[in-house]
C-alpha positions as CSV (number, residue, x, y, z in Angstrom):
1,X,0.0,-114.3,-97.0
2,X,-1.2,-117.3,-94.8
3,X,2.4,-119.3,-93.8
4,X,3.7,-121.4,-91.3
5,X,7.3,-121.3,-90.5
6,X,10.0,-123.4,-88.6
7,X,13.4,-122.0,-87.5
8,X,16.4,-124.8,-86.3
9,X,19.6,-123.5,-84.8
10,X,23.0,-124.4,-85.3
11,X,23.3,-126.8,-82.3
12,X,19.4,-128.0,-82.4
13,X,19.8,-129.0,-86.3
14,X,21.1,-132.9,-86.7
15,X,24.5,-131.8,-88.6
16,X,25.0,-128.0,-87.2
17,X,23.3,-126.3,-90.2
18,X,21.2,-123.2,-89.2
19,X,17.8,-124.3,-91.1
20,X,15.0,-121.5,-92.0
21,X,12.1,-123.3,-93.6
22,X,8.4,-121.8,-94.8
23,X,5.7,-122.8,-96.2
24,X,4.2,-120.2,-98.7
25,X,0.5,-120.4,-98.5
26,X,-1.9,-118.4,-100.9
27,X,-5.1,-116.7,-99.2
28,X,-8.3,-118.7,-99.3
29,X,-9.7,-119.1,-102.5
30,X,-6.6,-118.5,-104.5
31,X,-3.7,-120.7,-105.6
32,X,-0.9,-118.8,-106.7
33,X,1.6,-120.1,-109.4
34,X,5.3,-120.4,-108.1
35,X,8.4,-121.4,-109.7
36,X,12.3,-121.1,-109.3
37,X,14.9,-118.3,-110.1
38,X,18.3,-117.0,-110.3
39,X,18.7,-113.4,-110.5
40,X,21.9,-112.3,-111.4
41,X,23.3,-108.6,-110.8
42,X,22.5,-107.5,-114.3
43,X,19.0,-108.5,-113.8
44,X,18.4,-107.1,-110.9
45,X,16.7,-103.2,-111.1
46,X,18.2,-100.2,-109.8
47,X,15.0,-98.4,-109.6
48,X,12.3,-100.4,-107.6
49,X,8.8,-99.7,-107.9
50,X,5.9,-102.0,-105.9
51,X,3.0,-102.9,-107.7
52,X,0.9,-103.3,-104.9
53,X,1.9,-99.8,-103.0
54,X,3.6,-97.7,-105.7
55,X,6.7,-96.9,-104.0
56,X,9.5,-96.2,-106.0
57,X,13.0,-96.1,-103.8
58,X,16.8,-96.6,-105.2
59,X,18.7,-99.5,-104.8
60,X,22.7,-99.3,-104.6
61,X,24.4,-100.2,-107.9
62,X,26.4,-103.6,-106.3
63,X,23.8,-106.1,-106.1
64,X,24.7,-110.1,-105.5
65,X,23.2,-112.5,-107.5
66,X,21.1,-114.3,-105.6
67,X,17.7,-117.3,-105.9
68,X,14.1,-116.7,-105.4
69,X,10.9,-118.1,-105.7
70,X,9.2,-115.7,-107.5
71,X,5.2,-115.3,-108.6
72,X,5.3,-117.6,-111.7
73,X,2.4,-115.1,-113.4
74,X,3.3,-111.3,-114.1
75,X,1.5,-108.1,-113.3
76,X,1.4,-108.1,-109.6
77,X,4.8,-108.1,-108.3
78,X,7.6,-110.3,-107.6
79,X,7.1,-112.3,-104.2
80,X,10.2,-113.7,-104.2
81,X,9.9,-115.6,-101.2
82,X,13.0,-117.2,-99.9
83,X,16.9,-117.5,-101.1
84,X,20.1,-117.7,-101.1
85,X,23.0,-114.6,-102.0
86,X,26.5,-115.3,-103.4
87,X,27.7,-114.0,-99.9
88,X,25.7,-117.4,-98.3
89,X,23.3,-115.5,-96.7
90,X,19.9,-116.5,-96.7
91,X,16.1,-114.5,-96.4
92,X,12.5,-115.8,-95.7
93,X,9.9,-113.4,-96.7
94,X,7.2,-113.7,-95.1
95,X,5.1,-114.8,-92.5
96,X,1.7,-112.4,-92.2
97,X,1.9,-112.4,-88.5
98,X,-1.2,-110.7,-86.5
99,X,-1.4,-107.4,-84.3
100,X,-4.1,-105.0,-82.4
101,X,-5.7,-102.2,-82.1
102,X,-3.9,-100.5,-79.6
103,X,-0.1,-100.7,-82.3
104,X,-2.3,-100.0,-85.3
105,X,-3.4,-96.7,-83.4
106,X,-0.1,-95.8,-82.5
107,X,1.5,-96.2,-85.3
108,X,-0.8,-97.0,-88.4
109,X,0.4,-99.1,-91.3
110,X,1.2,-97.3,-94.4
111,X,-1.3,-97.8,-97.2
112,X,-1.5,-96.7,-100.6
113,X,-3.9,-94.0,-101.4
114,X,-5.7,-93.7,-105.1
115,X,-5.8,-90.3,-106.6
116,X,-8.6,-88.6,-105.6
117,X,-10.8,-87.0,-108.9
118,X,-8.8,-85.9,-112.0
119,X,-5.8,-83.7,-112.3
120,X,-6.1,-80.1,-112.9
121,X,-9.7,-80.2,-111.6
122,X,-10.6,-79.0,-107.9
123,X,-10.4,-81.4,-105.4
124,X,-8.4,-83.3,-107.2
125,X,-5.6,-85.1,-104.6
126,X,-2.2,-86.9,-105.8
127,X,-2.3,-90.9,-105.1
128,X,0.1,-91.6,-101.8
129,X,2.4,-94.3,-102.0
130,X,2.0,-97.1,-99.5
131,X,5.1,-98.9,-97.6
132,X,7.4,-102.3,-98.3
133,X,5.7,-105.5,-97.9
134,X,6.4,-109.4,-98.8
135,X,6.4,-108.0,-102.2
136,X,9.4,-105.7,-102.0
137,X,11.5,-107.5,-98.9
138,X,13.6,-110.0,-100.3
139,X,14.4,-108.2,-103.8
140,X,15.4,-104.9,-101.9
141,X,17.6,-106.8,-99.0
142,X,19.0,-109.6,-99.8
143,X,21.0,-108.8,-102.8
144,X,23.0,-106.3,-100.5
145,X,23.9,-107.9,-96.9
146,X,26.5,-110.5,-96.2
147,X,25.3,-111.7,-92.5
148,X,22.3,-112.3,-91.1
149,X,22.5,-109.1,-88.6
150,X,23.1,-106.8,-91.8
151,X,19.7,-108.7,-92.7
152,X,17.9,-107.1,-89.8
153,X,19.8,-104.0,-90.0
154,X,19.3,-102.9,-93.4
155,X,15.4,-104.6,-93.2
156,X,14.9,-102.2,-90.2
157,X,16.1,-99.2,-91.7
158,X,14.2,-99.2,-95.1
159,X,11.1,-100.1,-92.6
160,X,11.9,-96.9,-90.3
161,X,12.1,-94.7,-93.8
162,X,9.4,-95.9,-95.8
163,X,7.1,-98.3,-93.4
164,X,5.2,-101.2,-94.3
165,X,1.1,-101.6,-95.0
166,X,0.7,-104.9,-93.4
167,X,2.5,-107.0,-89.8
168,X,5.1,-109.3,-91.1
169,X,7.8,-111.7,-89.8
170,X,10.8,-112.3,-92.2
171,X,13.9,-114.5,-91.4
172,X,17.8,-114.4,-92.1
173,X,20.6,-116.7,-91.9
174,X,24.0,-117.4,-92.0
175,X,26.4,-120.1,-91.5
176,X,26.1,-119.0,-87.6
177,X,23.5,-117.2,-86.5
178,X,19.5,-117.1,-87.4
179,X,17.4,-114.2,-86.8
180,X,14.0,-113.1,-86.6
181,X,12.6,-109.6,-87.3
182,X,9.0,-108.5,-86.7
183,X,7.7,-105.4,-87.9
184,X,5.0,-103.6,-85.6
185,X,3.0,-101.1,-86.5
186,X,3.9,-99.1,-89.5
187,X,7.6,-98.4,-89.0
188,X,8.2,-100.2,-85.8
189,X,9.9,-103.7,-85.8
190,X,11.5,-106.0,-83.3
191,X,14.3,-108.9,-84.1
192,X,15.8,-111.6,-82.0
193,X,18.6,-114.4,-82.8
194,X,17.4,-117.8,-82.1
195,X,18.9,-119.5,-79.6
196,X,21.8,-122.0,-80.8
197,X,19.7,-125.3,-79.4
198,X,16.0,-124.3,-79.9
199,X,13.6,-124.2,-82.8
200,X,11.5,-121.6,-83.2
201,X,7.2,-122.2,-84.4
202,X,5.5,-119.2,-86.0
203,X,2.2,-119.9,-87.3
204,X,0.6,-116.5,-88.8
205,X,0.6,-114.7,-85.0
206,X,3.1,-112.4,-83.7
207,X,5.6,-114.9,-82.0
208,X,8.3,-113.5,-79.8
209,X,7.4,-113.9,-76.1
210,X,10.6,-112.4,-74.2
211,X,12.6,-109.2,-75.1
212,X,15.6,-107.7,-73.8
213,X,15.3,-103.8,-74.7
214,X,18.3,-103.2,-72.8
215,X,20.6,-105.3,-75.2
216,X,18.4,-104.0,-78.6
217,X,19.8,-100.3,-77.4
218,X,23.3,-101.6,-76.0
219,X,25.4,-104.4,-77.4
220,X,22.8,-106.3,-79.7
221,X,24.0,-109.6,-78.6
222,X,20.5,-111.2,-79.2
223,X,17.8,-108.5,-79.7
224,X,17.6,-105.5,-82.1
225,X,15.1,-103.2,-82.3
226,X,13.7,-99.1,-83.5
227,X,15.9,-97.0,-81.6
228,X,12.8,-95.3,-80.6
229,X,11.0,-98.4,-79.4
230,X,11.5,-98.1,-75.7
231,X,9.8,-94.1,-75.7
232,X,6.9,-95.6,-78.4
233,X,5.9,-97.8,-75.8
234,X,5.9,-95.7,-73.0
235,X,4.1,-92.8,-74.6
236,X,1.8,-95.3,-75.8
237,X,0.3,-97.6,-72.8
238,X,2.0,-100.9,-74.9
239,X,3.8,-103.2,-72.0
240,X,1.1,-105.1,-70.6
241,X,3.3,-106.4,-67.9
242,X,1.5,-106.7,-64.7
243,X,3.8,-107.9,-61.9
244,X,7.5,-109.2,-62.4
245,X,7.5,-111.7,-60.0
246,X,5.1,-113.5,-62.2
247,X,6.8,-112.7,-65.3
248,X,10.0,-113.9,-63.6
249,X,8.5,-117.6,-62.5
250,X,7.6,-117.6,-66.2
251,X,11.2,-117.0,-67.8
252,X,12.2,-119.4,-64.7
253,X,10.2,-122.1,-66.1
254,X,11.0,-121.4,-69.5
255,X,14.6,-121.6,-68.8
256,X,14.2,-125.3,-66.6
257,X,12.1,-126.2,-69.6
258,X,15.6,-126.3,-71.3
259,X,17.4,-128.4,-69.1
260,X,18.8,-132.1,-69.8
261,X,16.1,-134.2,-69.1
262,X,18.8,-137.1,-67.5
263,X,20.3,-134.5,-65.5
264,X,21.9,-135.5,-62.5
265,X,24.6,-134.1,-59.7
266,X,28.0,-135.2,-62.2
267,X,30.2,-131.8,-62.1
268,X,29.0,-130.9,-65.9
269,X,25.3,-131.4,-64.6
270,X,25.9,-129.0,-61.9
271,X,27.7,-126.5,-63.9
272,X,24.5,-126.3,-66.0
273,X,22.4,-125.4,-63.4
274,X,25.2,-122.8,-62.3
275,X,24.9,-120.7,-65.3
276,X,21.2,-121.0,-65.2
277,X,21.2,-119.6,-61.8
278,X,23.1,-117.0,-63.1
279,X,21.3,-116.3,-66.1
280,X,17.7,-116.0,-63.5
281,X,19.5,-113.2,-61.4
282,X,20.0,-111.2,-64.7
283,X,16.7,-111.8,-65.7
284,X,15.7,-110.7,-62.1
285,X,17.8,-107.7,-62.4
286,X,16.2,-106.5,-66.2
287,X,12.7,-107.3,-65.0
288,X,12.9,-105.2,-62.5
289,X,14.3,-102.3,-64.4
290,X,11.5,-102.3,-66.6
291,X,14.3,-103.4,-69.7
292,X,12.5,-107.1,-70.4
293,X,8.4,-107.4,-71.7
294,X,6.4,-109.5,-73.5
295,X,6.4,-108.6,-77.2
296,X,3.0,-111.6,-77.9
297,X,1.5,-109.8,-74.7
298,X,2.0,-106.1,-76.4
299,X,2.1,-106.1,-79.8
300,X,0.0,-109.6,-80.7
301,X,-2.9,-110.7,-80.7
302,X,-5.8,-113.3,-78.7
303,X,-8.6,-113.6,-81.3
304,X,-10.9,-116.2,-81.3
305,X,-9.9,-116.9,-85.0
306,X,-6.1,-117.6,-83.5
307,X,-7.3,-120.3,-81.7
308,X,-8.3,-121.5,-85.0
309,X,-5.9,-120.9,-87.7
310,X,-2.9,-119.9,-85.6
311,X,-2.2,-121.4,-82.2
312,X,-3.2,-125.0,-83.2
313,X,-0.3,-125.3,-85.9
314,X,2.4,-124.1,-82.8
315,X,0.9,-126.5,-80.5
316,X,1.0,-130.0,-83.4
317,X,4.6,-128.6,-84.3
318,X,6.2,-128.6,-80.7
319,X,4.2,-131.6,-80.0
320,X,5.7,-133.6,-82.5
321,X,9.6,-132.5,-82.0
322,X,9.0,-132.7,-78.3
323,X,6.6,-135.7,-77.7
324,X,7.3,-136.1,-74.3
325,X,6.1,-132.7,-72.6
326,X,2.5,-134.2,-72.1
327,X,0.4,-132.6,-75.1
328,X,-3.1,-134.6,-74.4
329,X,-5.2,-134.7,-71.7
330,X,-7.1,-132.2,-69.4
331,X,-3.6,-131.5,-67.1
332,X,-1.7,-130.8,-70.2
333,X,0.8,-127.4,-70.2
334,X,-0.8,-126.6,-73.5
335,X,-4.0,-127.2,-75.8
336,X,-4.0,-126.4,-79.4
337,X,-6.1,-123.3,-78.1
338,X,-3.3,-122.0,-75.7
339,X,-2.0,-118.3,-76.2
340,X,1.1,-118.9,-74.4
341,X,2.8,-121.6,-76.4
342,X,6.1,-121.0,-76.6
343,X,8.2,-119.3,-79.1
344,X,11.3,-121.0,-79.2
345,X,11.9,-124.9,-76.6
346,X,14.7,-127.3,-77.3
347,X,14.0,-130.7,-78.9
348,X,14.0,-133.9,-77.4
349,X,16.2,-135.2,-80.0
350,X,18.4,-133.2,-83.0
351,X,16.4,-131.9,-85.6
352,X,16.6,-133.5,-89.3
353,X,15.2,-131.8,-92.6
354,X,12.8,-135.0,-92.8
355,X,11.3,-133.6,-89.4
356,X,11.1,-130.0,-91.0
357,X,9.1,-131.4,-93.8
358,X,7.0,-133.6,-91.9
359,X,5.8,-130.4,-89.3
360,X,5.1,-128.3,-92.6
361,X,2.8,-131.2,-93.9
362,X,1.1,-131.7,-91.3
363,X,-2.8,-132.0,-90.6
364,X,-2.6,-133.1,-87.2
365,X,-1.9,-136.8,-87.5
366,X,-2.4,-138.7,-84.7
367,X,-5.3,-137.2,-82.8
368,X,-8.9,-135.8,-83.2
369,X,-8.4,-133.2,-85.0
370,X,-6.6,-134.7,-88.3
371,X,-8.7,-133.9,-91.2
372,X,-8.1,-137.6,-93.1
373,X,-8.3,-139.2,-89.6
374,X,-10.9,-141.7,-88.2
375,X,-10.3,-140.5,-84.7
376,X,-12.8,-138.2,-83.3
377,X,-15.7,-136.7,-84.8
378,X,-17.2,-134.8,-87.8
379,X,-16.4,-131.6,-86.2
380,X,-13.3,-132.1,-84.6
381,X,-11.9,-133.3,-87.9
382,X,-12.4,-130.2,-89.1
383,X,-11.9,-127.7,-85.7
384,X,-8.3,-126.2,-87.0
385,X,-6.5,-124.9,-90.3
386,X,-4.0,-127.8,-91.3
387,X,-0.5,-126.7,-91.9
388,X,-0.1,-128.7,-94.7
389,X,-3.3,-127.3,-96.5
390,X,-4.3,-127.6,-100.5
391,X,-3.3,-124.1,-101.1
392,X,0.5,-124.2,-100.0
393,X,2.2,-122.7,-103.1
394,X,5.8,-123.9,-102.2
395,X,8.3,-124.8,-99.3
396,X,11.7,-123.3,-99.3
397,X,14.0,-125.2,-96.8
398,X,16.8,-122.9,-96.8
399,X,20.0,-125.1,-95.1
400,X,23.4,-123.5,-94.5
401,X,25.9,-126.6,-93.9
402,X,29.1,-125.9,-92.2
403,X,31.1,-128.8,-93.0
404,X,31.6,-128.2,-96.6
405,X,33.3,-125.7,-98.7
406,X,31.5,-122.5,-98.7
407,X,30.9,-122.5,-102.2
408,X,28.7,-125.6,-101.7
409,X,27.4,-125.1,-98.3
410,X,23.7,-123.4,-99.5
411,X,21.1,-126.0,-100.1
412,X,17.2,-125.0,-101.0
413,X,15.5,-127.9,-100.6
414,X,11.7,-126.9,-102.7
415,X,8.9,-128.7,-103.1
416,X,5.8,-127.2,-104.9
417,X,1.8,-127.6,-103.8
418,X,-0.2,-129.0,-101.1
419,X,2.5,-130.6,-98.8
420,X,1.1,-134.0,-97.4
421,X,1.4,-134.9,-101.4
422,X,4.8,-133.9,-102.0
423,X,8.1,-134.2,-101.8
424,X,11.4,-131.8,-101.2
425,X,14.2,-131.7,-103.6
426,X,17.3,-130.5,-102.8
427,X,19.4,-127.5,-104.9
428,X,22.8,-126.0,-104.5
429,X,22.3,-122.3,-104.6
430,X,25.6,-121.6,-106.0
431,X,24.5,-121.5,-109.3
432,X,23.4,-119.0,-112.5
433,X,20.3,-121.3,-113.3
434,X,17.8,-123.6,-112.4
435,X,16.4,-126.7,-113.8
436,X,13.7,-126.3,-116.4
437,X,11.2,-128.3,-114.7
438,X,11.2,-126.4,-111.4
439,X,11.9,-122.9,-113.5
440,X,9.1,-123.1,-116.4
441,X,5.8,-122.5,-114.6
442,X,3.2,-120.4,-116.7
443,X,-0.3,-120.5,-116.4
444,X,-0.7,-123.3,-118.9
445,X,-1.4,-126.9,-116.6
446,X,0.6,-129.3,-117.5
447,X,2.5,-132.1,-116.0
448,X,5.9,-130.8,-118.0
449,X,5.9,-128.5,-114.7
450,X,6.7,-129.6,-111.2
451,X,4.5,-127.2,-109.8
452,X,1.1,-127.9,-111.5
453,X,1.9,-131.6,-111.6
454,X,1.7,-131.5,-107.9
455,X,-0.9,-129.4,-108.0
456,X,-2.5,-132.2,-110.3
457,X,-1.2,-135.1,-107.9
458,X,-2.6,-132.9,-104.5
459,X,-5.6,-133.2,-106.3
460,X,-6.1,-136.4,-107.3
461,X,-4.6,-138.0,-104.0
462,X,-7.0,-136.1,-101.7
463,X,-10.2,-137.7,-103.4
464,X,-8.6,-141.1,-101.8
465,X,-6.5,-140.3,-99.3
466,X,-6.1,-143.8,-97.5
467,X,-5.8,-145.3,-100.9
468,X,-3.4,-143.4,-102.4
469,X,-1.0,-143.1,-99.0
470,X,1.1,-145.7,-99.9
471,X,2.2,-144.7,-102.9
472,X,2.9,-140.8,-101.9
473,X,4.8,-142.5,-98.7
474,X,7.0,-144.7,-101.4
475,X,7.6,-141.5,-103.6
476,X,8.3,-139.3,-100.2
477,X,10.8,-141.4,-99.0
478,X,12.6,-142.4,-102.6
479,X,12.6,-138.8,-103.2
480,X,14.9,-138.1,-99.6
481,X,16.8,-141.1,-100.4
482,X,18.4,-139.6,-103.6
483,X,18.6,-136.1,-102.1
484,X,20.6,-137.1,-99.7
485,X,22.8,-139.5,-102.1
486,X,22.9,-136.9,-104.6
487,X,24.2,-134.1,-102.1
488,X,26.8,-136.6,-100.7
489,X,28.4,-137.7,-103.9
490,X,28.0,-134.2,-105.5
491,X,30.1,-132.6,-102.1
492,X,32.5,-135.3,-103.3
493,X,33.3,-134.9,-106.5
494,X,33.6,-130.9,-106.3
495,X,35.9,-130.6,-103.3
496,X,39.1,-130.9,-105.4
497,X,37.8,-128.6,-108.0
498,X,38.9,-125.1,-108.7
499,X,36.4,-122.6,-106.8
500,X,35.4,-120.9,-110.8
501,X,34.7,-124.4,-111.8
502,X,32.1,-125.7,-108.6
503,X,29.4,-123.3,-110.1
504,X,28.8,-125.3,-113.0
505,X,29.4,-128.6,-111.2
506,X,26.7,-127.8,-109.1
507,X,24.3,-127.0,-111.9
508,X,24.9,-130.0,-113.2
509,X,24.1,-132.3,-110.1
510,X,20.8,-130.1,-110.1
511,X,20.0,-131.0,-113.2
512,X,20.5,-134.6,-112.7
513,X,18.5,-134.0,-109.3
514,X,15.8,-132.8,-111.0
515,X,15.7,-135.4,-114.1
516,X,15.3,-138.5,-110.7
517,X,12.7,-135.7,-109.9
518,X,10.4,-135.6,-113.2
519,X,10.7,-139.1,-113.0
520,X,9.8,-140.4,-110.0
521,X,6.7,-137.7,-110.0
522,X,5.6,-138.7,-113.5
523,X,5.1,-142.4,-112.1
524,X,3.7,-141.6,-108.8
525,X,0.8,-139.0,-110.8
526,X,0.5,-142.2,-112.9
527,X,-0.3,-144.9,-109.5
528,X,-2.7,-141.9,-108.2
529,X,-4.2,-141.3,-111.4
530,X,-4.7,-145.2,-111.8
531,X,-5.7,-145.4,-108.1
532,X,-8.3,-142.6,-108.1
533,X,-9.8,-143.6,-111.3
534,X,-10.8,-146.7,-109.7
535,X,-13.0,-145.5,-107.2
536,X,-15.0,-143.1,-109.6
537,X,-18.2,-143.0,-109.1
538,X,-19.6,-144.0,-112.5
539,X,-17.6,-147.6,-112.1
540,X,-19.3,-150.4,-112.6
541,X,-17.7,-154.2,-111.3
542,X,-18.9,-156.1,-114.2
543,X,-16.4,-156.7,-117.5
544,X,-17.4,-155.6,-120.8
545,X,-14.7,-158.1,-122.7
């Protein structure tokens, strides 16, 4: 599915958390119902079977209980999108990333094939089952790992056995480490940790721009990858790098990119640079051994339609957590077109889950190219896909918080429908349930539902954009104001408690979260349905009383 994603590290996060956030977009045309779950072991199948493939594998017989944000309507699979297990580690599954020719050659993806003709009959040919895909991930992984790493590793072992029919990025988490895994090809797949003091941008392309295949097949420190990678793409014409001494000044520049921007010649200034000096001479050394390529460069794609739908949404996302870099202009390091934006840069300033929602909302306020703007022109208005676009299904803003008790560190903030019109709510995922109003979605529209009355809201705010901002600003920054009251007097009140007894604490504050929730959305649909009716076009200014 169309997605944009944002990852925050430990030490680039505004309170140490390791953040994983995603916006779940449905293809064009489609809006796909989602709404909240807890799936506890009992619940959770031994025998898997996809809808959309076919495949039938085993799963072990100790699942965790874990949440999801499943498809709200049955009969074509689960989806379940993002969450949290018991052992507080958390999955984002996924974003559709891109690929070419040359790694759909060499290793195809694995489709399902229909029967061919009718049994007993000549000719006649069995159907073929097809691979894992966003489907399958996050119900056959992450009721079984306890770390982010046994995230990857278990991921990239049921890819390498039963392959996968379409290129996917999926993250995992833990109170430490966040890491990214790829797939390529059809049972190929490549993973990196994210560096403590970056955020990482993925917007539907293939993302990772620097890999170490010489610490994927020794110590793992921060790459993974197929054993068999390294022989793939040699047999296979896949490293496009041209000359290292380029590819070096590029990691160089990367690497300065990093540095303290009021660095100066004090002794912890200079011991920086030291290790960074260091740090170049081993990229020097792997470069030149062949162990270090470009993953984008290989395995990714440069279509016209990236500079489009994909590159645009890295470019407003780094622009915006690192305002400073010179965005604008014709001398500027990047344009929303650029193929070389990077994966991963350090922020000006800490990262805060206000500026996570904000990015994942976005329709590139503040220049040409914003959609409700006034800046520009008719076409640039309209040149790039928004991130925040009408058919986001939900945001999962998965936040591991190291300062608490574990039992009450997991937060997924949600919020359902077209971002720039909602707002996120925070839930502790140490729970057996969910609130009703977040958990009851059918196909039936009704406001009783926080995802359709969004959905309603999206709708009715978009007709009048500039005159309904004010009140979806008001309701935006109410709702953060009694998320973040609501997890710090909640963290209070269940530090003393016995660890059996937090679980039912915490469903409780969610319930009470989610009560301030239906109530402050019932009155903002109210001021935009009030608003909107207004400027209907069968008004009419003069009284009949």
């Amino acid at each position: 599915m169309p997605c944009t994603t944002i990852l925050v590290g430990k030490n680039a996060s505004y309170d140490g958390s390791t953040i994983v956030a995603r916006n779940e977009d449905s293809p064009g045309g489609q809006f796909e119902p989602k709404r909240m779950a807890v799936i506890k072991p009992e619940d959770q199948p031994r025998t898997y079977t996809s809808v959309e493939t076919h495949l039938t594998i085993e799963l072990p017989d100790d699942p965790m209980r874990y949440t999801s944000v499943p498809d709200a309507l049955p009969g074509h699979g689960i989806w379940a999108a993002a969450g949290f297990n018991t052992a507080n580690v958390g999955m984002s599954a996924t974003e559709t990333i891109t690929s070419n020719e040359r790694v759909l050659g060499a290793d195809p993806l694995v489709e399902y094939v229909p029967a061919q003709g009718k049994e007993g009959e000549e000719g006649y040919a069995p159907a073929v089952p097809g691979g894992l895909g966003e489907e399958d991930f996050v119900t056959v992984v992450l009721p079984y790992i306890r770390s982010a790493r046994e995230g990857v590793e278990r991921l990239g072992a049921l890819l390498e056995r039963y392959g996968t029919y379409e290129m996917n990025g999926i993250a995992f988490s833990d109170a430490d480490e966040i890491w990214w895994l790829e797939t390529i090809g059809g049972h190929h797949w490549i993973a990196k940790r994210v560096p403590d003091d970056a955020y990482v941008t993925m917007p539907n392309q293939l993302g990772i721009d620097y890999f170490d295949l010489a610490d994927a097949e020794g110590e793992q420190v921060e790459h993974m990858a197929s054993a068999d990678l390294r022989t793939w793409m040699e047999e296979n014409h896949l490293d496009l790098t041209m000359y290292r001494g380029d590819a070096l000044d590029d990691v160089i520049d990367e690497l300065y990119a990093g540095a303290p921007a009021d660095a100066c010649d004090d002794d912890e200034d200079q011991e920086y640079f030291n290790e960074l000096d260091e740090l170049i001479e081993d990229v020097r050394a792997s470069l030149l051994a062949g162990d270090v390529f470009n993953p984008r460069e290989a395995f990714g794609s440069h279509s016209d339609s990236d500079h489009v739908y994909n590159t645009p949404r890295a470019w407003y996302m780094q622009r915006c957590l690192n305002p400073h870099d010179g965005w604008d202009g014709p001398h500027a390091a990047y344009s929303p077109e650029s193929d070389d934006i990077p994966w991963s840069r350090v922020p000006e300033r800490k990262v805060t889950i206000e500026d996570v929602k904000y990015v994942l909302s976005a329709h590139y306020q503040g220049t040409p190219y914003d959609c409700y703007g006034r800046r520009g022109t008719e076409a640039s208005r309209n040149a790039y896909r928004p991130i925040g676009i009408n058919r986001n299904g939900q945001l999962a803003v998965l936040q591991i918080r190291p300062y608490v008790a574990p039992e009450c560190a997991c937060i997924q903030w949600m919020a359902f429908g077209s971002n720039p019109f909602n707002a996120l709510v925070p839930l502790y995922a140490n729970v057996d349930a969910m609130p009703e109003y977040l958990e009851n979605t059918t196909d039936r529209v009704t406001s009783e539902s926080f995802y359709w009355e969004n959905r309603i809201i999206a709708a009715l705010a978009d007709a009048r954009f500039h005159d309904n901002a004010a009140h979806i600003d008001r309701y935006q920054l109410k709702m953060g104001s009694l998320a973040h009251r609501m997890l710090r007097e909640t963290d209070a009140s269940v530090a003393d408690l016995p660890v059996s007894e937090v679980p039912a604490a915490l469903t409780a504050a969610n319930e009470h979260m989610a009560d301030d929730l239906r109530r402050e959305t019932d009155a903002l649909l109210g001021r935009v349905l009030y608003t909107t009716s207004l400027a209907m076009k069968n008004a009419f200014s003069m009284s009949d009383n």
